[in-house]
C-alpha positions as a printed Julia matrix, in Angstrom:
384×3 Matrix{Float64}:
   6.66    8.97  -11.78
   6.9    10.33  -15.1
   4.4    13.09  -17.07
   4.03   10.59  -19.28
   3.63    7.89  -17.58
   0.64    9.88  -15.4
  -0.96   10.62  -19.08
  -0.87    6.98  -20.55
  -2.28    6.02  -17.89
  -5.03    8.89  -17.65
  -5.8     8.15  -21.46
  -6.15    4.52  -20.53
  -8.96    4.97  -18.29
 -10.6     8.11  -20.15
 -10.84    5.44  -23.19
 -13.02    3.22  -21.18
 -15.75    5.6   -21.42
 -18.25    7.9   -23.38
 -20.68    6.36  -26.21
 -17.35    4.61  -27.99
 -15.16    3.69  -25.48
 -14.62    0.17  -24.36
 -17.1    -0.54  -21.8
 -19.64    0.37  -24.59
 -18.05   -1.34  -26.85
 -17.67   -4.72  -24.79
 -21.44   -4.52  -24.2
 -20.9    -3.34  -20.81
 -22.97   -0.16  -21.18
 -22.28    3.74  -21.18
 -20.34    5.29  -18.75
 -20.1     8.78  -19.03
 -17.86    9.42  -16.73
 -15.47    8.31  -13.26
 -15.36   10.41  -10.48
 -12.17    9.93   -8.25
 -12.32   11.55   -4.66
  -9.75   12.51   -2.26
 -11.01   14.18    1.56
  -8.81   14.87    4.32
  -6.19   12.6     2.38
  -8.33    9.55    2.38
  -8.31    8.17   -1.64
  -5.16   10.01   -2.78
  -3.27    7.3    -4.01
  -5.74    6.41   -7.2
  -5.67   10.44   -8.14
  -1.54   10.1    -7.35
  -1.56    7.15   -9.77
  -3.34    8.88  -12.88
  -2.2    12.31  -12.16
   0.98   12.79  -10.22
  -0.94   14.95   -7.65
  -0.5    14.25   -3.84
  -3.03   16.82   -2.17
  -5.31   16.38    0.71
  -8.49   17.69   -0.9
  -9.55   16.84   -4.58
 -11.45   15.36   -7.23
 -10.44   13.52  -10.49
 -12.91   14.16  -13.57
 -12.62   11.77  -15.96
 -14.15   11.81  -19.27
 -13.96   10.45  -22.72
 -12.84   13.31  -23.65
  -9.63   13.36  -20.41
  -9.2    14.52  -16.9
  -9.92   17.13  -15.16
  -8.57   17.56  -11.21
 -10.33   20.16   -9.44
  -8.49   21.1    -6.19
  -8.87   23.51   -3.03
  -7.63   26.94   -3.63
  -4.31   25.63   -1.27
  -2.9    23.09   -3.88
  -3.69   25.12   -6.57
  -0.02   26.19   -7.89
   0.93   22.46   -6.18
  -1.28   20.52   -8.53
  -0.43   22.78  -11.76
   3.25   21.95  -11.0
   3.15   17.97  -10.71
  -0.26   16.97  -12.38
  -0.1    15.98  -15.74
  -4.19   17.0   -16.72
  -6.09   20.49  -16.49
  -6.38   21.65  -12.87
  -9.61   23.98  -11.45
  -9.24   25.73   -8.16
 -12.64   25.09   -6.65
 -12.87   28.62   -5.99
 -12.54   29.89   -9.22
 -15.59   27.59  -10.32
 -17.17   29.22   -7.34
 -17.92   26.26   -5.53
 -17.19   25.16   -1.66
 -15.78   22.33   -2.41
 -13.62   19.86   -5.24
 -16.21   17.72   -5.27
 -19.29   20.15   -5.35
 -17.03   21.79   -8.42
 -16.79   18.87   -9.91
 -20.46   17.56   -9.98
 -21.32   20.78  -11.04
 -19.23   20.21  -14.24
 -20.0    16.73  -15.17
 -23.81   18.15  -14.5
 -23.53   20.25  -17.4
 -23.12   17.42  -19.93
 -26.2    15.39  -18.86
 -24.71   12.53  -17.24
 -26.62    9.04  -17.73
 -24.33    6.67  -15.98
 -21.58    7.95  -13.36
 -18.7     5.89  -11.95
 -16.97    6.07   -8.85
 -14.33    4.71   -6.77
 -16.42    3.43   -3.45
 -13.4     1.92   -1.94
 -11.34    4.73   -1.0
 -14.92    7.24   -0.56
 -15.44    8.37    2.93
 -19.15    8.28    3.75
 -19.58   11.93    4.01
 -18.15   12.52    0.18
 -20.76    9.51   -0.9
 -23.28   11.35    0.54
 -21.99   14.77   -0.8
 -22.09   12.93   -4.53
 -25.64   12.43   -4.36
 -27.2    15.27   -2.51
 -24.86   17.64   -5.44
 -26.19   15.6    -8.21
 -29.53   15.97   -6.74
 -28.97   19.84   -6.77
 -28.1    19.52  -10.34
 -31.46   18.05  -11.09
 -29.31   15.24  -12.35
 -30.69   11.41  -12.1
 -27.38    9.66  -12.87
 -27.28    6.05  -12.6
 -24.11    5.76   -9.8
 -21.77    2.32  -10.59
 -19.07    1.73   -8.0
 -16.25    0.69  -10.46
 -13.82    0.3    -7.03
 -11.83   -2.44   -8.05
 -10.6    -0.62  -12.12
  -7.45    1.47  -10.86
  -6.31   -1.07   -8.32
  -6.26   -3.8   -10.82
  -4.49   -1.38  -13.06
  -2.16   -0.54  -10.3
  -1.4    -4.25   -9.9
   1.15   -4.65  -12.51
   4.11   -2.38  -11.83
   6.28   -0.65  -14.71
   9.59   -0.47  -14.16
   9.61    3.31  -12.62
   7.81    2.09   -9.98
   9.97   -0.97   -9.67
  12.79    1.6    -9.22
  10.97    3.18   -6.64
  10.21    0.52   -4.3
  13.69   -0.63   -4.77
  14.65    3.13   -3.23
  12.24    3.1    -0.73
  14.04   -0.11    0.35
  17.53    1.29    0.36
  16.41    4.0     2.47
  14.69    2.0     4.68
  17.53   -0.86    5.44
  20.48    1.79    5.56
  18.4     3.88    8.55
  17.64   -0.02   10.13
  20.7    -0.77   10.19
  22.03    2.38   11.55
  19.2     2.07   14.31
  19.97   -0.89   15.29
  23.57   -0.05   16.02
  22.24    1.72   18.36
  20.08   -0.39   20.19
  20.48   -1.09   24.09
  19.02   -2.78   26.75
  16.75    0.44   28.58
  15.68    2.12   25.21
  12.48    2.13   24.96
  10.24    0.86   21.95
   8.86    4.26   21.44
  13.04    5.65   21.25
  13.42    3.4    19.15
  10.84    3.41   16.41
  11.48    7.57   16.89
  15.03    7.04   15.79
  14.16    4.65   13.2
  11.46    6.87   11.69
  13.9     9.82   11.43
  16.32    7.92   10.08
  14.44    7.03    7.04
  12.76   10.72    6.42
  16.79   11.78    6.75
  17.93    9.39    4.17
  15.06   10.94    2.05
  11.81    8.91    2.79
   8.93   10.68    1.78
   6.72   12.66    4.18
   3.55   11.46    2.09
   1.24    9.59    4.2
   3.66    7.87    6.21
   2.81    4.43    8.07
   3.84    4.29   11.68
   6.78    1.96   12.67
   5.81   -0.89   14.93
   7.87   -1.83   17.46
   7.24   -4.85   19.91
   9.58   -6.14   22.7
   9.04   -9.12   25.1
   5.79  -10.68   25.17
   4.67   -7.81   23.49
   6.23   -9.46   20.22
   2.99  -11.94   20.26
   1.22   -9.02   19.42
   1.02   -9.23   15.66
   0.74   -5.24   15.09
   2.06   -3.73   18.3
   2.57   -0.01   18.03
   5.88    1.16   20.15
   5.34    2.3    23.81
   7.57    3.13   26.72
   8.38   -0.39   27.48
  12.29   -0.6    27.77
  14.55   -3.26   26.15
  15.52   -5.92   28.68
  18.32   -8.95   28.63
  16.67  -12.0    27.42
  14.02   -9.71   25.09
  12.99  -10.19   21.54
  12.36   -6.57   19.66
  10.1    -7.1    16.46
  10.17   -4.14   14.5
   7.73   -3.52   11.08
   8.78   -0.38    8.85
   8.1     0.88    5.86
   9.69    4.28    3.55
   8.58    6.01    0.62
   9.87    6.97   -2.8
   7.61    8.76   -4.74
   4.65    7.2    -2.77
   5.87    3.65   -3.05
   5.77    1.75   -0.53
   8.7    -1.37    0.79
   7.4    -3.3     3.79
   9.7    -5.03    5.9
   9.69   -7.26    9.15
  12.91   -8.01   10.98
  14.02   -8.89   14.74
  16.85   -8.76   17.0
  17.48   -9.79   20.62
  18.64   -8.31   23.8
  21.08  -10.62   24.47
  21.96  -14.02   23.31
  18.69  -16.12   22.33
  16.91  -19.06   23.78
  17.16  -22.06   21.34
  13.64  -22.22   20.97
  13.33  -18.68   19.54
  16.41  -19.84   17.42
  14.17  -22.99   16.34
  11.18  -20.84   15.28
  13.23  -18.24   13.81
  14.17  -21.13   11.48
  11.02  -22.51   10.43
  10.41  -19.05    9.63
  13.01  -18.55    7.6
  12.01  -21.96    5.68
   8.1   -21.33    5.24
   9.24  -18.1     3.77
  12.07  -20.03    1.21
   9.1   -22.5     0.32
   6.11  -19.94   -0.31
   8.74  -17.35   -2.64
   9.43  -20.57   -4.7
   5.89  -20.39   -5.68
   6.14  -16.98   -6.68
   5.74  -16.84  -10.39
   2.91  -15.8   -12.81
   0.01  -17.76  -12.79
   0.12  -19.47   -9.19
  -2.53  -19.41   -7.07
  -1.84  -16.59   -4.43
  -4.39  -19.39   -2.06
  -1.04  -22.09   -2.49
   1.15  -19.5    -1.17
  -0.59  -19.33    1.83
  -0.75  -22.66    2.13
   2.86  -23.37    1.47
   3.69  -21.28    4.95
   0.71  -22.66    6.7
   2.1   -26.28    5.98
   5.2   -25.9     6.87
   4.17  -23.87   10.3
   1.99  -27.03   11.05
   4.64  -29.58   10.01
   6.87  -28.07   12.65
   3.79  -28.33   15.02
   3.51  -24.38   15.25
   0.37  -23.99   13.12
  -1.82  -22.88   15.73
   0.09  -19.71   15.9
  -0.03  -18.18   12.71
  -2.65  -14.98   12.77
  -2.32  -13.92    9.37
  -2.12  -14.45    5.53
   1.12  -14.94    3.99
   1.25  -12.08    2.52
  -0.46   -9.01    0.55
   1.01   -7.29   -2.13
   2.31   -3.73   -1.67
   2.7    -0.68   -4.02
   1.13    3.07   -3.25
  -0.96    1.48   -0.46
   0.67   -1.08    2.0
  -1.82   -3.58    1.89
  -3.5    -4.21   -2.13
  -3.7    -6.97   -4.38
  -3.1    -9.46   -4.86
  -3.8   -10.98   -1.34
  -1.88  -14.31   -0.51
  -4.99  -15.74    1.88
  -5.62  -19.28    2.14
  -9.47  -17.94    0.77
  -7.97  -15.7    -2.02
  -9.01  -16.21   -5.31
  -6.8   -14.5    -7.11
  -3.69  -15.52   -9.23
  -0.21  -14.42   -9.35
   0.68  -12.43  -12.56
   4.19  -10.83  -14.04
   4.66   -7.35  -12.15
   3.09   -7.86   -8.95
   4.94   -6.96   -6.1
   3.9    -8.67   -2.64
   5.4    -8.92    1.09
   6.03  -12.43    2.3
   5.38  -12.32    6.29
   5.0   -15.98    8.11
   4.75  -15.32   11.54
   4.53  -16.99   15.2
   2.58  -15.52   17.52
   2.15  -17.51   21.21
  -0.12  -15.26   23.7
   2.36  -14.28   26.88
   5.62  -15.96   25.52
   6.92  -14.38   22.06
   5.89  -13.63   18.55
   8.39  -13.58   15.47
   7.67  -12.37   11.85
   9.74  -12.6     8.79
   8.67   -9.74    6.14
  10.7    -9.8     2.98
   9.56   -8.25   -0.75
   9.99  -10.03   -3.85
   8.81   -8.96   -7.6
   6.75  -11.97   -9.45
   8.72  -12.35  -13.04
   8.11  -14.43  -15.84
  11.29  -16.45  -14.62
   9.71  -16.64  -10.63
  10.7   -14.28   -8.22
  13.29  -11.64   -7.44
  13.73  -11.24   -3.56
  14.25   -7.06   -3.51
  14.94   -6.93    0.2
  17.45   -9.03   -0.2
  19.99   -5.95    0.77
  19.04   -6.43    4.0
  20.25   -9.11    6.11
  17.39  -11.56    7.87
  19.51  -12.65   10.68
  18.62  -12.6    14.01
  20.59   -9.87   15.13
  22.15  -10.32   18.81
  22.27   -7.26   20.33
  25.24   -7.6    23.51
């Protein structure tokens, strides 16, 4: 992403807080300040997001008066390169730790109110937080504020459009070219091995990656099978699940093949898969309730009398992480809105038999939806 797309966004949330920003002024109370944690990688993307920094060990300071990222002597020169706000080196603060650093700072102003982001906290750093503001002699009220950047990072701007849109080339050139070379005896784990270099050679990112899934068999009925050394065999299904990087962001993408020429009930259920995914993506538009997504794929799966094998939502929407909002659960109460980007995945899952999933990206627009994966052909692939 851009510097200054990192900075609007930084000034965005900064403006949110102190005695005139907009939670005071909405009658929501003070908040000094929003502490934003990242250990051993876990909580990176909402510090990526503001700040352009990708690190494994770090804390976002935010303030009315802007950011602060205070970092492990290791990223130091890393995060004065890509972030877009003033970076501390722990160990120039003299200080163990980002976080320890960081508390130590936000200590010094007298703190009445302190946000966090208690979603992507390990317990340890929670734990850290308080015994450090305890150190401080500091009695700050702590608000978990989880949900603020992952609303924010709902709607996406058309950079990260772009990206996703990459991360989708890269990803169906290197499936394709994998499953050229597909064969009855390779194994799932060759495979997925193939597939996953394929995509870091076309330039996936090396950020955080999520592990292909590969399934073949009756090992296709389980919904998130990771690849072993089971070998492709005449007569199998192969499910594969895959997602690249560009710039962080994320595609995620479901599509099968078979070993051989196949049975005409996987041809049937391939079918109704391909139509409960056509009638949920017609929904698609801002607005909708995500809940009548759902129940768009679950009706038609029942309709066809295969709605007793359906394990999942329809769908989740997809972005830095691989699974955020909105959800598309027949329980979800949330509503579609212009900018989301979500993954569209009815599946069939029979226990001992065969599983199939259809994954497929679109973009909600004003005008409805805009299928991005739509470079990539859903066919069921035959491999001879």
């Amino acid at each position: 992403m851009s510097r200054s797309a990192n900075q609007a966004r930084l000034a965005r949330v900064c403006s949110l807080l102190g005695k005139d920003g907009q939670f005071s002024r909405l009658g929501k109370g003070k908040v000094d300040a929003f502490l934003l944690t990242c250990q051993d990688g876990a909580g990176w993307e909402d510090i990526y997001y503001l700040t352009g920094f990708t690190g494994t060990s770090s804390v976002l300071l935010l303030t009315s008066d802007g950011g602060r990222l205070v970092v492990d002597p290791r990223y130091l020169d890393a995060a004065k390169a890509t972030s877009c706000c003033d970076v501390i080196s722990c160990k120039e603060a003299r200080f163990l730790s980002p976080l320890e650093a960081a508390v130590n700072i936000l200590c010094a102003t007298r703190p009445e109110k302190v946000a966090f982001g208690g979603r992507r906290i390990r317990h340890t750093a929670y734990r850290a937080l308080g015994a450090f503001l305890a150190d401080c002699g500091c009695d700050a009220e702590l608000l978990d504020l989880s949900g603020l950047i992952s609303n924010f990072r709902r709607q996406k701007c058309q950079e990260e459009i772009q990206e996703i849109s990459m991360a989708i080339q890269i990803a169906a050139s290197a499936y394709e070219s994998a499953k050229s070379e597909a064969c009855a005896g390779m194994s799932e784990r060759d495979f997925a091995a193939r597939l996953e270099y394929k995509m870091k050679a076309r330039g996936a990112d090396f950020t955080d990656p999520i592990p292909v899934m590969v399934a073949s068999g009756w090992r296709t009925a389980l919904p998130h099978a990771l690849p072993t050394d089971r070998r492709f065999n005449g007569g199998d299904l192969v499910m594969v699940d895959f997602c690249a990087r560009s710039s962080g962001y994320l595609c995620d993408i479901t599509r099968m093949f078979s070993i051989g020429a196949p049975s005409d009930d996987v041809k049937s259920v391939y079918s109704i898969l391909r139509w409960a995914q056509a009638e949920a993506s017609a929904l698609l538009r801002p607005g909708a309730q995500t809940k009548d997504v759902d129940a768009a794929v679950t009706g038609v799966m029942a309709g066809a009398g295969l709605g007793g094998f359906c394990a999942h939502s329809a769908g989740h929407g997809i972005g830095l992480c691989v699974h955020e909002s909105p959800s598309l659960g027949a329980t979800s109460g949330d509503r579609l809105a212009e900018g989301d980007v979500v993954a569209l995945e009815p599946g069939f899952y029979k226990s001992g038999r065969f599983g199939m999933r259809l994954e497929d990206n679109y973009l909600v627009t004003k005008d409805g939806a805009v299928k991005l994966t739509d470079i990539l052909s859903d066919d069921l692939f035959v491999v001879s």
